[in-house]
Structure formats: structure tokens, C-alpha cells
N, C-alpha and C positions, 0 to 999 in steps of 0.2 A: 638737294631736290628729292622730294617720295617719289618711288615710284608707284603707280597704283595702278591704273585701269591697262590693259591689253591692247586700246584702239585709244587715237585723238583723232578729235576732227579737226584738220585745219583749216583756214580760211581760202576759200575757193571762188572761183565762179559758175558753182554750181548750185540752181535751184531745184523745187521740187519735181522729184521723179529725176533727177539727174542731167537736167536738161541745162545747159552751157548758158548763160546768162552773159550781157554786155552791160558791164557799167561805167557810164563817164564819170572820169578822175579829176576833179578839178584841183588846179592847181595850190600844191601845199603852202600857207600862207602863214609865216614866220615874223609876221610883223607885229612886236610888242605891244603894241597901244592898239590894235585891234585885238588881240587873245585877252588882254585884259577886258578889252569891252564885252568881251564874250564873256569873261569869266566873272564883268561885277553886273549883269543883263536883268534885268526885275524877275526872270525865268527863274534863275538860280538862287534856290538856297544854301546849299553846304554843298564846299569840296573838301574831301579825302584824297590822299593824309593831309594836304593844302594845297592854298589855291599856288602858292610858289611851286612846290613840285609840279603843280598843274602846266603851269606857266611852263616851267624847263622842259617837259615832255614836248608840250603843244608845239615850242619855238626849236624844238632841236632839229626840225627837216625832216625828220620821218613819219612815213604815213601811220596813224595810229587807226585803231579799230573799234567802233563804239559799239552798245548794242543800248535796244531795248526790247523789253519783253512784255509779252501782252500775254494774258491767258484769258482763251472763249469764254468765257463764261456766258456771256450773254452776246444776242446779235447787233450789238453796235459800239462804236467808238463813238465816245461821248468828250461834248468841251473839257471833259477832266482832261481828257488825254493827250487835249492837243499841246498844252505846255511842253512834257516831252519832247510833241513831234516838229515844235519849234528849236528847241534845243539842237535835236538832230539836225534840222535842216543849218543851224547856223556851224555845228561840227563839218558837212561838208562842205558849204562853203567857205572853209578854213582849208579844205582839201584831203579830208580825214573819210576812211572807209566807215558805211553804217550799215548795221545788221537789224531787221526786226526781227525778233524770235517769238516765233507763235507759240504758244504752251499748248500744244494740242497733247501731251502729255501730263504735266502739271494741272492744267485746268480741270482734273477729271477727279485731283484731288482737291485742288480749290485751297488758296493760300487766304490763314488763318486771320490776315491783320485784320485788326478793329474788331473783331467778331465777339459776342458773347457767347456766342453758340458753335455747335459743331454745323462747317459748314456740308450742306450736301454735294454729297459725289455728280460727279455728272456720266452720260454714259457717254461713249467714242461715238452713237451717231450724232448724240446732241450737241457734242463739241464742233465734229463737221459740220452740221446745218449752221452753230455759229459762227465759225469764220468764214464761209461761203463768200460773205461779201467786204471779208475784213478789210483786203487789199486795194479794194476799189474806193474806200474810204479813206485809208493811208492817204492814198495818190493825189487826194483832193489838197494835201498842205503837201507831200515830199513824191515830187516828182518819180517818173517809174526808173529811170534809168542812175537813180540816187543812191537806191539802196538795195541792199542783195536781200532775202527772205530766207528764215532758217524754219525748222521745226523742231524742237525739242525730244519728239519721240523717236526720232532717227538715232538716236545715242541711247536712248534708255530703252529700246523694245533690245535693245543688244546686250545690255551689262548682265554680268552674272551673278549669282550672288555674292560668291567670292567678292566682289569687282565692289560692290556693294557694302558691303562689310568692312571690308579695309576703309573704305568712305566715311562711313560711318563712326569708326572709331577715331578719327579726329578731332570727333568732338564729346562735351558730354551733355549728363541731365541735365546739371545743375544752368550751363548753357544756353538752352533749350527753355528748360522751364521758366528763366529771367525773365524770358518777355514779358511786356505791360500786360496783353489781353490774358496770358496764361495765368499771368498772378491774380488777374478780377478773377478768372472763372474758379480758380481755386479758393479764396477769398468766398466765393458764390457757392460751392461747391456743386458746381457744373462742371460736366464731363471736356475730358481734351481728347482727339483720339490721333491713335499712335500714325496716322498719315497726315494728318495738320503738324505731328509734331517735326516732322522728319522734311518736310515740305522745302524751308528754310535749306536743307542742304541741296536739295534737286537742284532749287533755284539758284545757290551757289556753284552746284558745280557746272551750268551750264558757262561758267564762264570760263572753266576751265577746257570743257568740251573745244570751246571756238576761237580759245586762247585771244582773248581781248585785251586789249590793254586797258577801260573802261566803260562803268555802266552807269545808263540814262535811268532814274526813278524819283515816283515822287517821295516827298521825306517819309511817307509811311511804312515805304518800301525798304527804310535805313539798313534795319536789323537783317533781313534778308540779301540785301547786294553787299554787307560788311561779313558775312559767311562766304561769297564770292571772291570778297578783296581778299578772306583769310586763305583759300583755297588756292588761287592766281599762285602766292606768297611760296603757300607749302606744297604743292603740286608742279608748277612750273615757273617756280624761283625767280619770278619777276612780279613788278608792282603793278596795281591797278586801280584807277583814279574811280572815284565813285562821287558821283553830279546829282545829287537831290534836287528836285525842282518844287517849287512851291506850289501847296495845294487847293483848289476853288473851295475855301471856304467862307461860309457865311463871318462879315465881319459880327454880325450884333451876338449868333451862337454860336461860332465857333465850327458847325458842322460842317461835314462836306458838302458842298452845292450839288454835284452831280452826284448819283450812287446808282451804278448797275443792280445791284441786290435790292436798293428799294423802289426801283422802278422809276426814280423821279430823276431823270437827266434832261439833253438837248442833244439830241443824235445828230452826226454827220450825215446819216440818211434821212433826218427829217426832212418833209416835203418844206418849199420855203415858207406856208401858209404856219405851219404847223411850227418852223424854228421861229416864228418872227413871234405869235402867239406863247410859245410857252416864254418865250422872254420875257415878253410884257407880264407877262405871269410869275414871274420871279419878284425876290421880296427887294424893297428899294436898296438892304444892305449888299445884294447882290450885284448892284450893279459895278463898281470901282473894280473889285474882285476880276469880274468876267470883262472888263474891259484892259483892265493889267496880265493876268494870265492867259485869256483865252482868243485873244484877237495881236494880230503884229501891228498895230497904230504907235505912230512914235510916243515917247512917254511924253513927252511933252500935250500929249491929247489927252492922256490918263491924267495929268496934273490937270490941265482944264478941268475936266470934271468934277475932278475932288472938291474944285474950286466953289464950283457952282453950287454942288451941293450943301459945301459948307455955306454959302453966302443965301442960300432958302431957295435955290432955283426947281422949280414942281420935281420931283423926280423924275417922271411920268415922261416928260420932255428928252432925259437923256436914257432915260430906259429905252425910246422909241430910235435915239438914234444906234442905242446899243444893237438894237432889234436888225435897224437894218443894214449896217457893219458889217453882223455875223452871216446873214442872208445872203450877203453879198458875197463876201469870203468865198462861199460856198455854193454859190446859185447865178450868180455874178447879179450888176447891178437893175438890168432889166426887171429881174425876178424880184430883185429886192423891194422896189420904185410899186411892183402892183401887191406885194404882199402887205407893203404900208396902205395903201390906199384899200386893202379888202380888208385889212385890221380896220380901218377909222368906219369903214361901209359898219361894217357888221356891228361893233362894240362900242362904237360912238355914235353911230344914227341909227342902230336897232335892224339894219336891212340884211339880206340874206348872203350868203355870197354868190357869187358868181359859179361857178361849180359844188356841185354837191354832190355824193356819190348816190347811186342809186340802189335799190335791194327790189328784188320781182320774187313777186310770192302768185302763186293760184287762187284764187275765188275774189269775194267782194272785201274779205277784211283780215284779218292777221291782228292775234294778240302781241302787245306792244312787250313784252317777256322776249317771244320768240323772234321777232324782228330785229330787236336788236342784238340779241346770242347769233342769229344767222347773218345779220348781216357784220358780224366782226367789230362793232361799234362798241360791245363790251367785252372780256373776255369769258363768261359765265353767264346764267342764268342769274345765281345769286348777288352777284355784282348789279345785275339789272335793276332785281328788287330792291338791293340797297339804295342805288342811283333815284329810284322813284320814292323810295322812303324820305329822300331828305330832299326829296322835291327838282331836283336837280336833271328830270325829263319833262321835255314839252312838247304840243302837238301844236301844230301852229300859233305857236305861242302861246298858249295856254297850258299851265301846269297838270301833268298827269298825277292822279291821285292812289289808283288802284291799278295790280297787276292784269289785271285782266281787262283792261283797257284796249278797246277796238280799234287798228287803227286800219285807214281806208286809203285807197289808190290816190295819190294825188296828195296825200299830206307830208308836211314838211317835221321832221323828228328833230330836236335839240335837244342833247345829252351834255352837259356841263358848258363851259366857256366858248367852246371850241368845235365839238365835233356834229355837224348835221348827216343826215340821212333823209330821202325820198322814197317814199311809197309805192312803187309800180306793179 
């Protein structure tokens, strides 16, 4: 075993600020034909080193330790992520301890996968403002008293460089540089920089940090939690199972469905008008995808579908009942029941919704630019102009032409599919 770092953290019932945390333990669950259903689950893609060691670990009666790691980058958990947090939930109800690890250090570097580009830093306030409501999100699929909450920066505001160093030289370039995205950008001869490059290790050594026995990620994540497994190995001389979980992507291209970075997801805090809409807004290859990975319905209701599909059934039909599933999930089924009926109001018979937000300005009229930058409807001015460029703003139904378009107390604004606005 290396020695390397000065401090470990072990596994506690401490959260943040130090404060003593209660977690129910549910009872450890050793039963064969259940670890296997866990371990052959439409969730999972690949287990390290296999699913047999997996098996021996899971059945041997001792509690093991998962984590998963999320880093702020942005203010929401999105359907990506809930595959994970199904994962987890079926870890403890096997009887196994779960950690979420926030990157509230990590995130500031912003971890390289898929990227062409050098990803931007973020700073410490904008990391806090994003996870502000990370855990409230969590909560909505994995109960509060399930899993402990870690932060990643409580290890690394501490290491020295020594500490760091010795880390480091575990591994090398040649290592490092393998990766897929590193060889396009080099290939492109686009920049990498030296904290995307080193990232891969942070991330691994937080497993050593919380001494885990295994990590929750999805396959994108492979390269980075197989730095962890190498770390576990040669740090604290035991094994560590690594649960790839399968990723929302589009069947017809291949891409991701959700993506924080390009803004196009379905957040656990969408209001349920807004999760049930962008659904329906999703492209029909989407649908099987997000009913397999991002909803617990037994697969036996994923195979319906497929079915259907195949057999010419509208899509439209099963998009709607994807719609109100997730709504459900999340809003429970009340919310679900009137977010269907204000989708069909609005988008199938043309009429308004029932609530609309409002925006109060002074005098008789407001340019339609400014109205909607104030009222939060776009994020910009030149967003607005784009928006009315391609026609995609209307004044009580009527399509706005020009920026400088009047608009007066009492009118009704429609900006794309979805989002209205009120005059006052």
C-alpha cells in the first residue's frame, strides 16, 4: 500500500459544517437473484472488474459504500442524472451506505469529457448559487434520510503540494493525453489546459479521500472513475467496483438528450407546465430513451411502447403519456392530470393558459425589447431580437415584426412554444 496524503477522510455521519447526521440503514440484502436483478437492471451498462466480483462483494454481508458525484456546474438536476439516482436508490435498498459528493471544488475546474473546447472555470460564488437547491432536487427520487452529503473541497482546500505531487506522479502524459476528446483537440490543434488535464485525478482521488468501495457514473464518466478504481488499488489496497449507467441519448443521433452546457435539458425543478411541455417538445426518438432510463415504470411498459411504436402508433400519444409519468414522478398526479389538460388547452385548441405571469412597467406602453429582458422571459436583449427575427414573438397572437414594437397594458406576449407574459 503507498503511502501518500497526511489526512483521510473516513466514512462518518458527518454533514456539512460538521453537523451529526441520522441515517436509516436498511437492512443488508444477500439474496442472489435479487443482486443479479440489480446488476442485469436496463440502468446499467458496465461493471468493473465484473459483474461476478460485483456479485461476491454485494452477497458477502457487508455493508459497502457507493458514491456519486455531481459537480455544479449549472442550477439543476436534470433527467440525465436521475438514472444514477435510481441506481443509488436500488444500492440502498440492498442495504448498502450512499454518498452524494458535490464538486463544489472540482466544478470550478469543470471536467473535460465530450468537450472540444477548453471548458470555462467557474468562480466559488457561482458554484454556491448552483448547488443552493441541489439537495432539494436529490430528495425528490432518494429520500433525505438515505444518504449522507459529502463536498469535495473539504479535502482538497487542505492538500499540500507535497501531498499533490506525490498524486500526481502516479500517473503519466501519455495516460492523460489517451483520452478520446484530448486526441480530437490535438487532431484540431485546439488548446487542452493543464486543469482539464489533471481533473481525471481530483476525481479519482475522491474515492480514495471517502475510502469507497464503489462509484455510480454514467459511461462517459468511464475514464475518470477507472483513475479512482486505479487509486482505491494503489492508495488503499483494496478493490473498487465501478457501475457505468447508461446514457439519455437520442436513438436516430446518437447525442445526449439532456446537456447542462447547451442549455437544452428537463430539470427536476421545472414547474410541471414547463416539464410536461418540453416533453412534448422532445423529438419522437426520444421517447423509449427517456422512458427506459429516466422514469422507474416496469420494463414491461418500456417494451409496450417500443411496441407501439414499431406497429405505427402516433407518437404524439405516447410522448403525452411520457409527459405525464415524469410530471407525476415529480409533482405527483394532481399536477400531472391539469398540466395535460393546459398542454391540450393551449397547443391543441389555440387558448391561453390559465395562469400567466405578469410584468408591470409605468406609462401607457413599453417596447417589446425591453419587456421581455425585464421581465426574464428571455435571457438578453439580443436573444429578444433574435426571438422576433425569426418571428417566434406575438402580441395577442399576432406576429411581432419590428424591435421597437409597442406594447400596451393588457396584452398578452407569446414568445416560442411555451412561455407567455402579461402586460400590466
Amino acid at each position: 500500500m503507498l503511502a501518500l496524503c497526511r489526512f483521510s477522510v473516513k466514512s462518518r455521519k458527518v454533514g456539512a459544517g460538521g453537523v451529526l447526521l441520522k441515517y436509516k440503514m436498511a437492512k443488508i440484502i444477500t439474496d442472489e437473484n435479487r443482486i443479479k436483478e440489480f446488476l442485469e437492471s436496463r440502468y446499467v451498462e458496465t461493471v468493473l472488474p465484473s459483474k461476478e466480483k460485483a456479485e461476491e462483494m454485494l452477497s458477502s454481508g457487508r455493508q459497502l459504500t457507493f458514491y456519486l458525484g455531481i459537480d455544479p456546474t449549472g442550477p439543476d438536476i436534470h433527467l440525465g442524472h436521475t438514472t444514477n439516482l435510481f441506481v443509488l436508490k436500488e444500492l440502498f435498498q440492498l442495504g448498502h451506505k450512499i454518498v452524494l459528493l458535490i464538486g463544489d471544488f472540482t466544478a470550478m475546474i469543470g471536467d473535460p469529457t465530450d468537450k472540444e473546447a477548453v471548458r470555462r472555470p467557474l468562480t466559488g460564488k457561482e458554484v454556491k448559487e448552483n448547488m443552493r437547491t441541489y439537495l432539494d432536487q436529490v430528495r425528490k427520487i432518494l429520500s433525505k434520510d438515505s444518504f449522507e452529503t459529502k463536498y469535495n473541497g473539504k479535502w482538497y482546500r487542505k492538500m499540500l503540494t507535497e501531498e499533490w505531487l506525490k498524486l500526481t506522479s502516479l500517473f503519466t502524459q501519455q495516460q492523460m493525453v489517451g483520452r478520446d476528446m484530448f486526441q480530437e483537440r490535438i487532431k484540431k490543434d485546439k488548446p487542452i489546459s493543464l486543469q482539464e488535464f489533471v481533473y481525471p485525478v481530483l476525481q479519482g482521488y475522491d474515492s480514495v479521500a471517502m475510502e469507497v468501495d464503489g462509484e455510480i457514473g454514467g459511461k462517459d464518466q468511464m475514464f475518470n472513475m477507472m483513475v479512482g478504481r486505479d487509486l482505491v488499488n494503489k492508495i488503499l489496497g483494496k478493490e473498487k467496483l465501478v457501475i457505468t449507467t447508461r446514457l439519455l441519448e437520442n436513438l436516430a443521433t446518437g447525442k445526449k438528450i439532456m446537456s447542462k452546457s447547451e442549455g437544452q435539458y428537463i430539470s427536476l425543478n421545472d414547474s410541471p407546465q414547463e416539464m410536461f411541455g418540453k416533453t412534448m417538445a422532445m423529438p419522437d426518438s426520444a421517447i423509449v430513451p427517456l422512458l427506459a432510463y429516466a422514469t422507474e415504470l416496469p420494463d414491461s411498459e418500456v417494451d409496450r411502447a417500443q411496441k407501439k411504436l414499431s406497429a405505427g402508433e402516433n407518437p404524439r400519444n405516447l410522448k403525452e403519456e411520457l409527459a405525464f409519468e415524469l410530471v407525476r414522478m415529480y409533482h405527483g398526479e394532481k399536477e400531472a392530470k391539469k398540466a395535460k389538460d393546459e398542454f391540450r388547452k393551449v397547443f391543441s385548441e389555440g387558448q391561453l393558459p390559465e395562469e400567466i405571469k405578469e410584468y408591470k412597467f409605468s406609462g401607457d406602453s413599453i417596447v417589446i425589447v425591453d419587456l421581455l429582458e425585464g421581465s426574464g422571459t428571455v435571457g438578453s436583449r439580443s436573444e429578444a431580437k433574435r426571438l422576433i427575427d425569426e418571428g417566434a414573438v406575438k402580441v395577442n397572437g399576432k406576429t411581432v415584426s419590428g424591435w421597437d414594437y409597442e406594447v400596451e397594458r393588457g396584452d398578452v406576449i407569446k414568445v416560442g412554444p411555451r412561455k407567455f407574459v402579461r402586460a400590466v
